[in-house]
N, C-alpha and C positions, 0 to 999 in steps of 0.2 A: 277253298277260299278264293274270292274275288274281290281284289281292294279290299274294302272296307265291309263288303259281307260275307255273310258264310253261307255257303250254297250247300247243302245235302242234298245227294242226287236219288232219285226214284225211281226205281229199280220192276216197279208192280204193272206190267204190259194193261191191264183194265186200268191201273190209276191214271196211264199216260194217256189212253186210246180215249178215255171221259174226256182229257183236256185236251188233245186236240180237236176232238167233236166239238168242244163251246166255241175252239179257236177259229172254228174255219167259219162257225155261225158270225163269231164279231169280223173277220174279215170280209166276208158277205157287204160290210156297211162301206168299203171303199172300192173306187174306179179301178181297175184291171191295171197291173202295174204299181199302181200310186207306192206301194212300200217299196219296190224296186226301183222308184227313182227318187226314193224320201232325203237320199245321202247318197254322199262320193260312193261310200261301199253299203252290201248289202247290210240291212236290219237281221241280228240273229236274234231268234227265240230258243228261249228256253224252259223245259219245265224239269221243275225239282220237286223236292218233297216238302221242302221248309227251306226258308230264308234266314238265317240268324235266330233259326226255333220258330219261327212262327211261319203259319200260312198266311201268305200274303203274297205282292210283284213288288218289283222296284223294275227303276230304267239306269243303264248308269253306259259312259264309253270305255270303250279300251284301246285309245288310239284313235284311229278315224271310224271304229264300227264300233255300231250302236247296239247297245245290248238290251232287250224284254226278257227279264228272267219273273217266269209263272209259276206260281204254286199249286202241285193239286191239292184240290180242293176247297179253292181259292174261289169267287165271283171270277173268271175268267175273262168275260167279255166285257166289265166292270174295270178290272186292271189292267188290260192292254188297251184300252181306251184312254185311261188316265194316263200309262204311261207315253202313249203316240203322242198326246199331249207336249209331250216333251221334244218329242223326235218331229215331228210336224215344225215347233218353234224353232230348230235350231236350223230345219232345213229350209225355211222361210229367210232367215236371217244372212245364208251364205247365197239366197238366191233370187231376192226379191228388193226392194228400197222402200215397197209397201210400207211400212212397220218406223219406219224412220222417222218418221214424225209423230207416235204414238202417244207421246206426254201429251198432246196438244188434245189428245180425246181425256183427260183427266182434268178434274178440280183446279182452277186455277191455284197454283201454289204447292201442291201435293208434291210430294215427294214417297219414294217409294223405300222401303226397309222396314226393321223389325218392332219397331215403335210407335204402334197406331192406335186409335182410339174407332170407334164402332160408326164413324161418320161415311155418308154414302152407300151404305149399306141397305139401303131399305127406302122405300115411295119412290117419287118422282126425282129426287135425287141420286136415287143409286149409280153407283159411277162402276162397282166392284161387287163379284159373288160374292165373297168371303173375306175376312180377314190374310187368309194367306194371300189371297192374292193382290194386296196393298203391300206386301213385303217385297216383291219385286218383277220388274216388267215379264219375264220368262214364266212367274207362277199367274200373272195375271193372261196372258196370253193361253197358255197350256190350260187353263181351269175354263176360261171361256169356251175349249176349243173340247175341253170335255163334258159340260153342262152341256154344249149344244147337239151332242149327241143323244143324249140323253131324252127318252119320254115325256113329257108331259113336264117341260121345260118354260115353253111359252111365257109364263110371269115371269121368271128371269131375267127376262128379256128386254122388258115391257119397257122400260124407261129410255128417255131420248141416247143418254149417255151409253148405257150398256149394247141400245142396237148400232149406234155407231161404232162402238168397238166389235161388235159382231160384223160388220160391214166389212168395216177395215180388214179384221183378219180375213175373212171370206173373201174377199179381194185377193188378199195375198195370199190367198193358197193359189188362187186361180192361178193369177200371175206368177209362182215359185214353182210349180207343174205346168204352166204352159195352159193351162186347161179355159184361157177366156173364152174362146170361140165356143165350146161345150156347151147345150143347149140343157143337158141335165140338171137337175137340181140335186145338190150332193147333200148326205146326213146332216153335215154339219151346218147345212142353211136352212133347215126346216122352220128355225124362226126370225127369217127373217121378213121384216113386216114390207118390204117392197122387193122386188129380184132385181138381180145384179144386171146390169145393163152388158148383155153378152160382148155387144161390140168394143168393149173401153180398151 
């Protein structure tokens, strides 16, 4: 047991050796480093068998380190996506000012919590992927940050609101890893509709 889930560990050398084979493929998608300077301490992974009985990941901390607990049998590179999501945003936040004026890329007036209705969601208006991510700035940050990973993304994107909020994040990774000067184009910017001006 951890906190608040229950970890059953996996014990089957082929269950484990599948998931680090996906793992190393979705690690493949970041810069040399980037998880080893994502946070004060190292990002631990882990894989179990079941999470609270199901297969699935969660992200959760123990202190100042960051925890990926993977399921086999799980989408793999699916769920460590989702969960960096989270660890990306927090390590932005202790290292970046980027982000600091992040309302201002929103609806006038909006407010973020558990009480939304299905507005900006969709056309030239879209402000937000989803409904979770109108609940609050961390799931709107982290769901952008995992959409943009993602294939065949592009629409998503498409609207003035949502690629300024791509921007911005992209910005602040740059800036919360140091990585402005970097001439590369990283996963997480493949839609963006102008590139980042390397010299900011």
């Amino acid at each position: 047991t951890q906190g608040i889930y229950v970890l059953e560990a996996e014990h089957q050398p082929d269950a484990i050796n599948r998931c680090i084979d996906a793992l190393e493929i979705a690690l493949d998608m970041y810069p040399e480093n980037f998880l080893y300077k994502s946070v004060a301490k190292r990002i631990r992974i882990c894989i179990v068998r079941s999470i609270d009985g199901k297969t699935d990941g969660v992200q959760f901390w123990d202190g100042q380190d960051p925890y990926i607990v993977l399921a086999v049998g799980t989408d793999v590179k699916d769920r460590f996506t989702r969960a960096m999501g989270y660890v990306v945003d927090s390590h932005i936040l202790g290292n970046s000012a980027m982000v600091d004026q992040w309302q201002k890329l929103n609806p006038s007036g909006f407010t973020y919590g558990p009480e939304q209705d299905d507005s900006y969601l969709t056309g030239v208006d879209k402000a937000f992927l989803d409904m979770e991510s109108k609940t609050s700035v961390t799931e709107d940050r982290s769901r952008i940050f995992y959409q943009a990973m993602q294939p065949d993304s592009a629409q998503m994107f498409e609207s003035i609101r949502m690629q300024k909020k791509l921007l911005q994040l992209c910005k602040a990774i740059r800036n919360a890893w140091r990585l402005e000067r970097k001439t590369e184009i990283y996963a997480w910017e493949q839609y963006l509709k102008e590139p980042i001006n390397f010299k900011e």
